[in-house]
C-alpha positions in Angstrom: 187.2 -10.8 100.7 190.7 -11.0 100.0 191.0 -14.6 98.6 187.7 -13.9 96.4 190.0 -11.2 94.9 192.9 -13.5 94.9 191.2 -16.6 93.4 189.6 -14.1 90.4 192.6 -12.7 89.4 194.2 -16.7 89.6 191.3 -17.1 87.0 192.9 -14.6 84.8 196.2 -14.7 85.0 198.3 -17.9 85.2 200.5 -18.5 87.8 203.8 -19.4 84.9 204.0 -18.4 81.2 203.5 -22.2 80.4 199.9 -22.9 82.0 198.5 -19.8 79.4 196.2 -21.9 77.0 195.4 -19.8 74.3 192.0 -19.8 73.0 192.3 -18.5 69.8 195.7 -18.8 67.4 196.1 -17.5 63.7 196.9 -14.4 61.4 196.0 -10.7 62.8 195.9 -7.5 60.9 196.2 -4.0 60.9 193.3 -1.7 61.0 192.2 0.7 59.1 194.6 4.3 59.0 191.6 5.8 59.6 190.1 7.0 63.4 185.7 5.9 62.8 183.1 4.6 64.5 182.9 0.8 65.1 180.1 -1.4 65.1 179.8 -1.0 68.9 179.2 2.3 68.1 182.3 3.6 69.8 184.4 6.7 68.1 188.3 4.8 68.0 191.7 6.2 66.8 194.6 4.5 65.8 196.2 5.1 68.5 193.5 3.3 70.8 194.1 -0.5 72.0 191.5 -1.6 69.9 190.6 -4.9 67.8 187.9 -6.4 65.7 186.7 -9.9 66.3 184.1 -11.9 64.3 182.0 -13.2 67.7 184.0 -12.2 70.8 181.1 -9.5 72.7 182.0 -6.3 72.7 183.8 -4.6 75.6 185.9 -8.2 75.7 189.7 -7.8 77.1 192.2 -10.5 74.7 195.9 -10.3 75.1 197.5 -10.7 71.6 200.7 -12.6 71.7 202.9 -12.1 68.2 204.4 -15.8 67.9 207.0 -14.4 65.7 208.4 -12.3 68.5 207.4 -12.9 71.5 205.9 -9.1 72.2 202.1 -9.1 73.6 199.6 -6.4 73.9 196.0 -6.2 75.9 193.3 -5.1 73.8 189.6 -4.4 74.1 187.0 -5.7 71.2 185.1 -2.2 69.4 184.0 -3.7 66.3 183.2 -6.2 63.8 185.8 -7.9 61.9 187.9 -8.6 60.2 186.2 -9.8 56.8 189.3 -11.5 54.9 189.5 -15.2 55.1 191.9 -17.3 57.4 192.3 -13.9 59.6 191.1 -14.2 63.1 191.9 -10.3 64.4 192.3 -7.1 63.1 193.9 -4.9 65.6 194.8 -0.6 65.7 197.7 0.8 64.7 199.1 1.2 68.4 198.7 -2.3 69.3 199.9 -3.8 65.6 203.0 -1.3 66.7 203.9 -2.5 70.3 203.9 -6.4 68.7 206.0 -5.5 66.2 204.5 -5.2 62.9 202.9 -3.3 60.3 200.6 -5.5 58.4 200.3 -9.4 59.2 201.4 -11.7 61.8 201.0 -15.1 63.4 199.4 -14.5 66.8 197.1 -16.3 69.3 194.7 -14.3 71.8 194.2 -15.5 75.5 190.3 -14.2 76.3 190.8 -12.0 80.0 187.3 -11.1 80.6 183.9 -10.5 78.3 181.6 -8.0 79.0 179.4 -10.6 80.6 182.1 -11.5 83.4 184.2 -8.3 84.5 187.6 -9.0 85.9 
């Protein structure tokens, strides 16, 4: 029982900094000001740990790492999104905040779990 739980958490979390593959790199945005209902048909603020993804299933866990800064940030997919060209995130005001920036940055997303395999 307790190497099952080891050996799942060694599928999520790499053992050094330098064996994190990221699955996903370019530009993320900041949501909307606004606190709405998402396409998953959750009510969000802005000061939930929320993104939008184009295809990532809903529910999904990604850590954001800001490749200007260093600063990363776990958050869960809610909605649809974004719909601008060459963008590949758009997170909430909370997590845009804790990676340091207000309206576009350089970042890649490592996928943690999807809805279809829990962590």
């Amino acid at each position: 029982m307790i190497a099952a739980a080891f050996l799942q958490m060694a599928a999520f979390e790499p053992t050094r900094a330098d064996d994190a593959k990221p699955d996903e790199c370019g530009i993320a945005s900041v949501y909307s000001t606004l606190s709405e209902e998402t396409a998953s048909g959750q009510d969000t603020s802005v000061n939930d740990r929320t993104a939008a993804h184009r295809s990532l299933p809903f529910g999904t866990l990604v850590r954001v790492n800001n490749q200007e800064n260093g600063k990363s940030v776990l958050v869960r997919v809610t909605d649809r999104g974004p719909f601008v060209s060459g963008r590949i995130i758009d997170l909430s005001q909370i997590a845009a905040h804790e990676l340091g920036f207000a309206d576009l940055s350089k970042v890649c997303l490592k996928i943690l779990s999807t809805s279809e395999s829990p962590p």
